[in-house]
N, CA and C of each residue as an Amber inpcrd file, in Angstrom:
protein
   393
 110.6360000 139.4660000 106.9080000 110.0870000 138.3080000 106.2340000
 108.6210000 138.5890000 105.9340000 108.0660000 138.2030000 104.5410000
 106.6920000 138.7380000 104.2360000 105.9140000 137.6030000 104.7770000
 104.6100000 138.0730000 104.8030000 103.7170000 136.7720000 105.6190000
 103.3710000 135.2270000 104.7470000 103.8350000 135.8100000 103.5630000
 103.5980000 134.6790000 102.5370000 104.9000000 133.1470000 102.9560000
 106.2870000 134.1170000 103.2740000 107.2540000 133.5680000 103.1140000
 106.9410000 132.4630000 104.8080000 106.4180000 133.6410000 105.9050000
 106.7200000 132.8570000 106.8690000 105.4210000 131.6130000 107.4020000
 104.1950000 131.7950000 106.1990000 103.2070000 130.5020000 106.1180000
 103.9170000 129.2430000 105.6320000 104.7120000 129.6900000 104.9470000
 105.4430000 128.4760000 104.6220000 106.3770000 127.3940000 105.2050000
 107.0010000 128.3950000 105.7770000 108.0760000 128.0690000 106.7860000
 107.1220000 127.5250000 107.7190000 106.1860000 127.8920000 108.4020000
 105.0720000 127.0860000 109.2380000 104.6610000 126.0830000 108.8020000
 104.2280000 125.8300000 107.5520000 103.8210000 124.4200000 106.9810000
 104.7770000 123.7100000 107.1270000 106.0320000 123.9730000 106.7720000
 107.1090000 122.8480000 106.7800000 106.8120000 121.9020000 108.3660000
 107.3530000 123.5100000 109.3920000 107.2770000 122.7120000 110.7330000
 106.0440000 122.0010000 111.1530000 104.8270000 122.5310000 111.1050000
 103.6970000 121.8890000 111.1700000 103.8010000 120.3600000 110.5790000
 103.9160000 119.7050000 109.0230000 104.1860000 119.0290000 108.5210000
 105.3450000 117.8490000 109.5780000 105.9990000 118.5870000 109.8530000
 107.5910000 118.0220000 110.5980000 107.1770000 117.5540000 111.8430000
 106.2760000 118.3330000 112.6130000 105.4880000 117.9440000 114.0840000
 104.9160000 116.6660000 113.6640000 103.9040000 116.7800000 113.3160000
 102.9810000 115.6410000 112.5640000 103.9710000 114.3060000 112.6940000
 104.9290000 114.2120000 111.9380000 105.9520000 113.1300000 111.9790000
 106.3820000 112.9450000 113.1200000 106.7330000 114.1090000 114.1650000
 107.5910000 114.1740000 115.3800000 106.1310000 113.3900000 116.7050000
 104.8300000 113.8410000 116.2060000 103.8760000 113.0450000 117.1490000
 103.7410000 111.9120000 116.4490000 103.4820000 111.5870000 115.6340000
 103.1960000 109.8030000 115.0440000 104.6060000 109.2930000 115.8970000
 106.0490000 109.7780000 115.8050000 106.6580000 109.3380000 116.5680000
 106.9750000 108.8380000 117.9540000 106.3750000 109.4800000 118.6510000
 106.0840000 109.5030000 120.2930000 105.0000000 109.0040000 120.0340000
 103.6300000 108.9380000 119.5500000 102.5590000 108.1010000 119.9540000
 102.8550000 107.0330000 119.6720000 103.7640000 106.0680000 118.3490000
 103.7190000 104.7050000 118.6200000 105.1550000 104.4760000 119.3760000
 106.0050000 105.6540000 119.9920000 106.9170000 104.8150000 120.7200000
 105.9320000 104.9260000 122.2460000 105.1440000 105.6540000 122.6180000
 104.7950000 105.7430000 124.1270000 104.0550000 104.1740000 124.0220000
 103.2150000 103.9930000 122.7260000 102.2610000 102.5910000 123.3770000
 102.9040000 101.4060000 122.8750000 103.9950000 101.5340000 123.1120000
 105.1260000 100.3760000 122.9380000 104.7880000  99.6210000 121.6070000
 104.4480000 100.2830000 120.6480000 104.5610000 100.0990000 118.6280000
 106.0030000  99.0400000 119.0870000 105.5510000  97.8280000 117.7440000
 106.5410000  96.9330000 117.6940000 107.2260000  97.5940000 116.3870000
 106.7290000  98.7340000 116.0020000 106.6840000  99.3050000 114.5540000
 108.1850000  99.7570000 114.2650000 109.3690000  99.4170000 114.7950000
 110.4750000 100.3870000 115.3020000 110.8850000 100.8350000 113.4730000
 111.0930000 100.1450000 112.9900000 111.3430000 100.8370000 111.7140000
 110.5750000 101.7560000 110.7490000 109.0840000 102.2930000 111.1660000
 108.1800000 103.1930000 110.8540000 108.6410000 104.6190000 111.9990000
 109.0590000 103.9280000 113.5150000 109.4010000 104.9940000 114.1520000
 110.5800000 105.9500000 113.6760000 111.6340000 104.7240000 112.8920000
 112.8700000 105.4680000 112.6870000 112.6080000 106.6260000 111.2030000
 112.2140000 106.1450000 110.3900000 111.3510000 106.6530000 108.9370000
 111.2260000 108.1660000 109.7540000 109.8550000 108.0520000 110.8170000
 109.3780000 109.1560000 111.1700000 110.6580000 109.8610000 111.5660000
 111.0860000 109.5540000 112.6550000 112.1270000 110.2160000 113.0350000
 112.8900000 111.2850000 111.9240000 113.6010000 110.5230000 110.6810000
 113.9330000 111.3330000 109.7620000 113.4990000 112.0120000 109.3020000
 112.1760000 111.4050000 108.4440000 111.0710000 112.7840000 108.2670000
 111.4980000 113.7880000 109.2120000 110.9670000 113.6210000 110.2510000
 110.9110000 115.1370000 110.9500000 112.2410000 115.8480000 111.0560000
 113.2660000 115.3880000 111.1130000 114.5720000 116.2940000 111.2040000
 114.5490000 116.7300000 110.2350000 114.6320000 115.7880000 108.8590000
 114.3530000 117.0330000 107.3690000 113.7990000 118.3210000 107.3060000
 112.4220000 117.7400000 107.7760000 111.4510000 118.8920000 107.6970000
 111.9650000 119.8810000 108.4610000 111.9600000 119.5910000 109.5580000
 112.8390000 121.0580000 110.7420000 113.8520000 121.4640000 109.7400000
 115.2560000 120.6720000 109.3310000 116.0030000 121.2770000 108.5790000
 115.8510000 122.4080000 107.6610000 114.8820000 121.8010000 106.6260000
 114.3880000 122.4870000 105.5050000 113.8750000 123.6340000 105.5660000
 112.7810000 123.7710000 106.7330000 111.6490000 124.7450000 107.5600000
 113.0400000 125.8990000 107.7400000 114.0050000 125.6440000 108.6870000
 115.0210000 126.3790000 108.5180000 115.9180000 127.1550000 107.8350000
 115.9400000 126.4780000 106.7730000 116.9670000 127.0790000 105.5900000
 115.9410000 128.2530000 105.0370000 114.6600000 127.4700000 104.6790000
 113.8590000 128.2860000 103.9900000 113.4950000 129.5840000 104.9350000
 113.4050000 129.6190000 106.3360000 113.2600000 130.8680000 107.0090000
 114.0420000 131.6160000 106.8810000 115.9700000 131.5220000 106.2710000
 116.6880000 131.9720000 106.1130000 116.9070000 131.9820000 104.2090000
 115.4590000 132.0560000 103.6870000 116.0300000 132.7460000 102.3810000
 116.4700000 131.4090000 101.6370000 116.7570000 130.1800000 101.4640000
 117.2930000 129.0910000 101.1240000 116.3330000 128.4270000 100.4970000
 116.4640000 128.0940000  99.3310000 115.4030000 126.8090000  99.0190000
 116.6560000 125.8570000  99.0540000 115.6610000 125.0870000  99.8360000
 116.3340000 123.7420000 100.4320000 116.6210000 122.3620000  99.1390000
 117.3920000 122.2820000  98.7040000 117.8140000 120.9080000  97.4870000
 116.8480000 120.0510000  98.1010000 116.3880000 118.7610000  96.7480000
 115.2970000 117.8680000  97.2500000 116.4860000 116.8480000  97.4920000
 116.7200000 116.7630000  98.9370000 117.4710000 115.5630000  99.3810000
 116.6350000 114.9920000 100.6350000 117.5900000 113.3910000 100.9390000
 116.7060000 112.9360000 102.0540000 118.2940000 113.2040000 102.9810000
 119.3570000 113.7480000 102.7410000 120.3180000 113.5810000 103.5450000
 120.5830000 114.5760000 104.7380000 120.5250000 114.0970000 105.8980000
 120.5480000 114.7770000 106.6370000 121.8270000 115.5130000 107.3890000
 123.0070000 115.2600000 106.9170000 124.1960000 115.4010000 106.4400000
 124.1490000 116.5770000 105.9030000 124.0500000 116.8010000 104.8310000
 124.0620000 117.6870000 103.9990000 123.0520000 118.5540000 104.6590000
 122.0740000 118.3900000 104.8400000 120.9820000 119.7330000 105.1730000
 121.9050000 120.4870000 106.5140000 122.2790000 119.3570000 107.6380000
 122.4830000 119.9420000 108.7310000 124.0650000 120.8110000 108.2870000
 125.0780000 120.6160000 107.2770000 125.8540000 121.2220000 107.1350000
 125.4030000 122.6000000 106.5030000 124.3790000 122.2380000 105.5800000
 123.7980000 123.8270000 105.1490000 123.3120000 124.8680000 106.3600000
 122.3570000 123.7990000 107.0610000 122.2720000 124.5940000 108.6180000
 123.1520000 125.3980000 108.9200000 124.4090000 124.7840000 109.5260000
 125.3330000 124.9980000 109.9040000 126.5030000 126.0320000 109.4430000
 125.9900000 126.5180000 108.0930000 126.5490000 127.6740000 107.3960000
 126.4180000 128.9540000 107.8360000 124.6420000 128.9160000 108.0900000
 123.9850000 130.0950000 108.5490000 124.1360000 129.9410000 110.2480000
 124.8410000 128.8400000 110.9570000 124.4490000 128.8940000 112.4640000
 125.3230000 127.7850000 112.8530000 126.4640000 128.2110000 112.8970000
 127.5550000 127.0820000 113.7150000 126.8580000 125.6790000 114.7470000
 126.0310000 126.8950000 115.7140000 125.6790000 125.6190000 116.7390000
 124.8100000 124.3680000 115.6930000 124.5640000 124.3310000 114.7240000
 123.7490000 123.4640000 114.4990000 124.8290000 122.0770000 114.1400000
 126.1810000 122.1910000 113.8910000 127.0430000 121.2350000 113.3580000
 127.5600000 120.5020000 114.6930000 126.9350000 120.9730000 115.8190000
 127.0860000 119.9120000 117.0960000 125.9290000 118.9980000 117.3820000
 125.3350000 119.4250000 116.6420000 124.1750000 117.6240000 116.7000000
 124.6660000 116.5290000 115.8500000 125.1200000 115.3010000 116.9600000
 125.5720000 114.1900000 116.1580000 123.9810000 113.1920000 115.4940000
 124.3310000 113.2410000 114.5670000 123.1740000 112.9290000 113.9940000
 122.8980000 111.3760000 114.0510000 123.9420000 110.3530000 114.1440000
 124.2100000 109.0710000 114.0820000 124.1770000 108.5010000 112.6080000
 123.0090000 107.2840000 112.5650000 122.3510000 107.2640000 111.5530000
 121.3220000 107.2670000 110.7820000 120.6740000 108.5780000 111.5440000
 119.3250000 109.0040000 111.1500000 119.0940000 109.1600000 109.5750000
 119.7140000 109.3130000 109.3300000 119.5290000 109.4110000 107.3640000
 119.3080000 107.8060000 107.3350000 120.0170000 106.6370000 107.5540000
 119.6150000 105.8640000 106.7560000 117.9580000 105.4360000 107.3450000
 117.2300000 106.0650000 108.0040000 116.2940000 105.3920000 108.0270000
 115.3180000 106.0660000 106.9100000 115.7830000 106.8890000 106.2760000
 114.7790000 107.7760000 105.0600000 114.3580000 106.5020000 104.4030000
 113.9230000 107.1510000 103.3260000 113.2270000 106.8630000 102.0370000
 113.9250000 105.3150000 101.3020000 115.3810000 105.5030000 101.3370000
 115.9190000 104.1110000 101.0860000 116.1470000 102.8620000 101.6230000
 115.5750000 103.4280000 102.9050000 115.7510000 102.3500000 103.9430000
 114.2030000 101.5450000 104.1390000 113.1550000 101.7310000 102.9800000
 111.6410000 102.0190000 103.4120000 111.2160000 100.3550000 102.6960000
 111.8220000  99.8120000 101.5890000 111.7520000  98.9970000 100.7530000
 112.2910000  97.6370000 101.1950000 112.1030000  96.2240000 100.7690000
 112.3060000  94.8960000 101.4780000 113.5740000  94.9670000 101.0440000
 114.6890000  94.0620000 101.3600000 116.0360000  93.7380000 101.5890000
 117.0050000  95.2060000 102.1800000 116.0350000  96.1090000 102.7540000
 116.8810000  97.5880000 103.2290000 116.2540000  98.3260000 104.7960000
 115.0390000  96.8100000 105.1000000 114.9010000  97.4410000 106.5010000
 115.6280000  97.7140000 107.3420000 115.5740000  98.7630000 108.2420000
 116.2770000  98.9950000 109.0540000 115.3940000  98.6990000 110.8830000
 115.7450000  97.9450000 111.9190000 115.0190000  97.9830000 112.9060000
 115.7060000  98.7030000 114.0740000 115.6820000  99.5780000 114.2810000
 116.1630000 100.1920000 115.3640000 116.0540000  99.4980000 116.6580000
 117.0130000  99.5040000 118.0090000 116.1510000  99.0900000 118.8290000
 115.5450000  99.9210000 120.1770000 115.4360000  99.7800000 120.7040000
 114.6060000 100.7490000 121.8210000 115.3590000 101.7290000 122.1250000
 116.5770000 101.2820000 122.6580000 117.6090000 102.6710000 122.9490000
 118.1930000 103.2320000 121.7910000 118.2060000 103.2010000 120.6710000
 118.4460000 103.7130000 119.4300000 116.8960000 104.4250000 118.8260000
 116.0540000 103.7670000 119.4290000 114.7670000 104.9080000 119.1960000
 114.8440000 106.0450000 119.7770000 115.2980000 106.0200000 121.4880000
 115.0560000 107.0370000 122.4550000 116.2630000 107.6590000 121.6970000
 117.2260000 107.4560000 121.2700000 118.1560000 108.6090000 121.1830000
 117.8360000 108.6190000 119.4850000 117.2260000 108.4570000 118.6660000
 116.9790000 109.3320000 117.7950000 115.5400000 109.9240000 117.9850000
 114.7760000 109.8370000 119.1510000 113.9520000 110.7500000 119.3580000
 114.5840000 112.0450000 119.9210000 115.4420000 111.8990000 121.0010000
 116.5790000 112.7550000 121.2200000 116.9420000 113.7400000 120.0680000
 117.4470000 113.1820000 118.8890000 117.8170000 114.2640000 118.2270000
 116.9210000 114.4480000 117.4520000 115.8770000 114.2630000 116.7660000
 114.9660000 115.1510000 116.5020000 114.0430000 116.4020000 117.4730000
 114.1550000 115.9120000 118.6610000 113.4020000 117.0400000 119.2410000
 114.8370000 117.9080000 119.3400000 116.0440000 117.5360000 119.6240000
 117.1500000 118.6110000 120.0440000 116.6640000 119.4900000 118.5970000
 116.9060000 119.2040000 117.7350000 116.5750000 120.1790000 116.2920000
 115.4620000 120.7430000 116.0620000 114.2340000 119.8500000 116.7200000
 113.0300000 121.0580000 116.6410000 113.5310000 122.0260000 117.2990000
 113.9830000 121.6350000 118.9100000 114.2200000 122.7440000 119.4750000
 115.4630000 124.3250000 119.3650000 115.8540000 123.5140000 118.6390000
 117.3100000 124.8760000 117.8640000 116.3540000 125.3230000 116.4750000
 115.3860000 124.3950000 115.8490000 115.2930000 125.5270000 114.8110000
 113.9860000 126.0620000 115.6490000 113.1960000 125.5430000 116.3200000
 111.7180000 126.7990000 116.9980000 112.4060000 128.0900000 117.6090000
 113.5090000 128.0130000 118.4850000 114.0520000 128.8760000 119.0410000
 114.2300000 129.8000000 118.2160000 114.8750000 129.3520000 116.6360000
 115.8640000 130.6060000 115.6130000 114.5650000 131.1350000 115.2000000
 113.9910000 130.8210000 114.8170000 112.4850000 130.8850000 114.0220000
 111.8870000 132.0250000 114.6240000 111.3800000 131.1220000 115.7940000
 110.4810000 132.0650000 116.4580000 110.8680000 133.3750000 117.4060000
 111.9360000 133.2390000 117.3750000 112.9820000 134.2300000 118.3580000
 113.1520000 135.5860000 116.9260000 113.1050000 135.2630000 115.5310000
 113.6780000 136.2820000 114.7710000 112.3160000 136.6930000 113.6980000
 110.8040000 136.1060000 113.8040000 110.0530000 135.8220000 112.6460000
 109.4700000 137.3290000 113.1220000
């Protein structure tokens, strides 16, 4: 991988962290914000997703579905099609607008904080284990 290719792939995740701490900082100081937490949440699995494909040569389609990315994952890397994702996609981009909030509640935060870090942690591992 040339160094050009793998700055990039760093921005993604960098970018994806960013989302993954705004996440944990307003769930640790008890944010009434739960539907900004869930937003974040998605953000960041995308980004990991994407960060991924693209380390493997892929330009990633402009989607917010996380469905689809994690099955592309999952082309190049079986284990990735065992993260149940729930319904982390709907908290994207369509879910962001009035009559489509979504409020998560506390234990539906902790377990989609759950699976965003499970996916940081399967794509830092592939990443950084092969860069």
């Amino acid at each position: 991988m040339n160094d050009e290719l793998k700055q990039y792939v760093l921005q993604w995740i960098e970018k994806a962290d960013e989302d993954r701490l705004v996440v944990h900082q307003l769930f640790e100081a008890g944010s009434i914000a739960r539907g900004t937490i869930g937003f974040h949440c998605q953000q960041a699995a995308e980004k990991y997703l994407k960060a991924f494909l693209i380390f493997h040569g892929i330009e990633p389609e402009r989607t917010h579905n996380l469905e689809f990315l994690l099955a592309r994952c999952g082309d190049i890397d079986t284990s990735f099609l065992a993260i149940e994702l729930l319904n982390l996609t709907d908290y994207g981009v369509e879910a962001r607008y009035p009559g489509d909030f979504l409020e998560p509640t506390v234990g539906e935060i902790m377990e989609l904080i759950q699976i965003v870090d499970k996916i940081r942690e399967k794509v830092m591992t592939r990443v950084a284990g092969k860069s």
